[in-house]
C-alpha positions in Angstrom: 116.8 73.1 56.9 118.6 70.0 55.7 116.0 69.1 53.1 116.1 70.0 49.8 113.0 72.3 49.3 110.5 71.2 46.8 109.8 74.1 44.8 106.2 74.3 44.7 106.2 74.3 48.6 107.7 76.8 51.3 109.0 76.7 54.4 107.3 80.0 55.6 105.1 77.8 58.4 109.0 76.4 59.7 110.1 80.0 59.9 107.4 81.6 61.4 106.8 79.3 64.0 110.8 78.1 64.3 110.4 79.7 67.7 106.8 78.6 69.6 106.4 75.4 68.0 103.1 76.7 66.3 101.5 77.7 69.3 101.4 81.7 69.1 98.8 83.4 67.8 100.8 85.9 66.2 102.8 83.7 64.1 99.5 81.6 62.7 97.9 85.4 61.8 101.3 86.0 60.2 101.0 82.5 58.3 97.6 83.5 57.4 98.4 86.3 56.0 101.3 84.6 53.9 98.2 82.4 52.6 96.6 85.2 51.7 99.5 86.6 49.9 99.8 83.0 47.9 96.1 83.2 46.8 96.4 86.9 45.5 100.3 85.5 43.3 97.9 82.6 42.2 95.0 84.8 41.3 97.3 87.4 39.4 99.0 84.5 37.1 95.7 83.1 36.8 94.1 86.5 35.6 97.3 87.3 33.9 98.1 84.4 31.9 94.8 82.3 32.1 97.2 79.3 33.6 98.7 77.9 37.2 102.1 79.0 38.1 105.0 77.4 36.9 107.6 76.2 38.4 110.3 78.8 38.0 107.3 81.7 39.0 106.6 79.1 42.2 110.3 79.2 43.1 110.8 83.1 42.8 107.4 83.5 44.9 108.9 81.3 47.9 112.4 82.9 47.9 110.7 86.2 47.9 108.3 84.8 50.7 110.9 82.8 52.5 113.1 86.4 53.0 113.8 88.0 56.6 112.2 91.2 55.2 108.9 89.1 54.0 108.9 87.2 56.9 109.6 90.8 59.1 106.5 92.2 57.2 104.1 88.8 58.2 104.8 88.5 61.9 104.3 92.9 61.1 100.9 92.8 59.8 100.1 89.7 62.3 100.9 91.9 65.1 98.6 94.8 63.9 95.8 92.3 63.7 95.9 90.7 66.8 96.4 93.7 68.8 93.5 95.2 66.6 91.4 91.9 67.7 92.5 92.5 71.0 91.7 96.0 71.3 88.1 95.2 69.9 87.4 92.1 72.2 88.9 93.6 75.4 87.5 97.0 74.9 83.9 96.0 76.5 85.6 94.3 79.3 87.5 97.5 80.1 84.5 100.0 80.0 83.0 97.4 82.2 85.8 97.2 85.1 86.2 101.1 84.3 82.5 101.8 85.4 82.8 99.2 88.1 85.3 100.9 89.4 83.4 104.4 88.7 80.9 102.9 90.8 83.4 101.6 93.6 84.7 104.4 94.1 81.3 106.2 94.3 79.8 103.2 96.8 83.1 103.9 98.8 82.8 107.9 98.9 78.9 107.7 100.1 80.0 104.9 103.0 82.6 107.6 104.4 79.7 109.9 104.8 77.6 107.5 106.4 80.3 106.2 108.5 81.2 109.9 109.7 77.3 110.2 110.4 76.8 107.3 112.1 80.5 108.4 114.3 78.7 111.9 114.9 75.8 110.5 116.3 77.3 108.1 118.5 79.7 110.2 119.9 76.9 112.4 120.7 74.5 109.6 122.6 77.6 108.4 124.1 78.6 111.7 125.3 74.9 112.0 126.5 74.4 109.5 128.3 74.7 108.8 131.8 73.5 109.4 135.3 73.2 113.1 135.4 71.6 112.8 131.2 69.2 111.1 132.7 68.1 113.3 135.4 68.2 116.1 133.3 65.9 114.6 130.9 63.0 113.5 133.5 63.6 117.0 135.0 63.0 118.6 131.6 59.6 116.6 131.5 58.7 117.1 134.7 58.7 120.9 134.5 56.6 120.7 130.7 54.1 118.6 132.4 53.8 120.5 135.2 53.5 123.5 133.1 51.0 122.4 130.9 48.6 121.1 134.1 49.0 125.3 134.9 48.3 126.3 131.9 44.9 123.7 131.0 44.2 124.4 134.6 44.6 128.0 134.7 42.3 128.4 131.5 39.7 125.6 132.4 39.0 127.8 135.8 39.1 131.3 133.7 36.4 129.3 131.4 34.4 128.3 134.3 34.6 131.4 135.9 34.2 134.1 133.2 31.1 135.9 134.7 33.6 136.4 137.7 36.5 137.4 136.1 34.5 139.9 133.3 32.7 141.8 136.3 35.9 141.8 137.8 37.7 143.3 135.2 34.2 146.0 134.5 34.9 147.1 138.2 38.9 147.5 137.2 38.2 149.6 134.1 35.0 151.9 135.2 
């Protein structure tokens, strides 16, 4: 700093920011915060001695505000608040990918099953088919139908003929 410092202003913005032209948001919450500091030194001469600071008080306020340690304590504070303001803004967006993931990984789990269904049953029709699965299959019907004709049959003519069969079986039991 080759200027001569006024004493009614500060250099805290120059300090602060000497590093990221102005540009991170950490040292603008840190220069906030020295504002805020200024307003409360103002406020307390004001309610203290009913007057503005003086000179002398405005000097001893900027080498106070203008130390390492005071400047540590700004860029301190300024981290606590954006990381708080972070925390607060981001913390929706996390529950958010959290449960979409939740739900990921619960889509993902029930498409295994089905996948290992879907396998199942079409190593089974694969495994079935064929030639000789075919055969077996129009055998299979063959013999049901041919059992169920018997069967309609077989009671259709006991129907029909149960004066027959009932003197029949009155002969077999006398």
């Amino acid at each position: 700093m080759s200027q001569t410092p006024d004493p009614k202003y500060s250099w805290v913005f120059q300090r602060l920011t000497e590093n990221d032209q102005g540009y991170n948001l950490e040292s603008i919450v840190a220069y906030t915060i020295y504002k805020k500091h200024k307003i409360d030194f103002i406020n307390q001469i004001k309610s203290r001695h009913q007057r503005d600071p003086n000179d002398q008080e405005w000097e001893t306020f900027h080498t106070q505000c203008e130390l390492d340690s005071s400047l540590k304590g700004f860029r301190d504070q300024a981290n606590i608040v954006v990381s708080n303001l972070l925390n607060v803004a981001l913390s929706s967006e996390i529950a958010a990918l959290e449960d979409q993931a939740l739900l990921d990984s619960k889509v993902k789990a029930q498409l295994e099953i089905v996948e290992t269904k879907v396998n199942t049953i079409n190593g089974f029709m694969t495994e079935k088919q064929g030639a000789g699965w075919w055969f077996s299959e129009v055998g299979k019907n063959f013999l049901v139908n041919i059992l169920t004709i018997f069967f309609i049959g077989g009671f259709a003519t006991f129907v029909l003929n149960f004066n027959k069969v009932s003197e029949w079986f009155g002969k077999f039991f006398e």
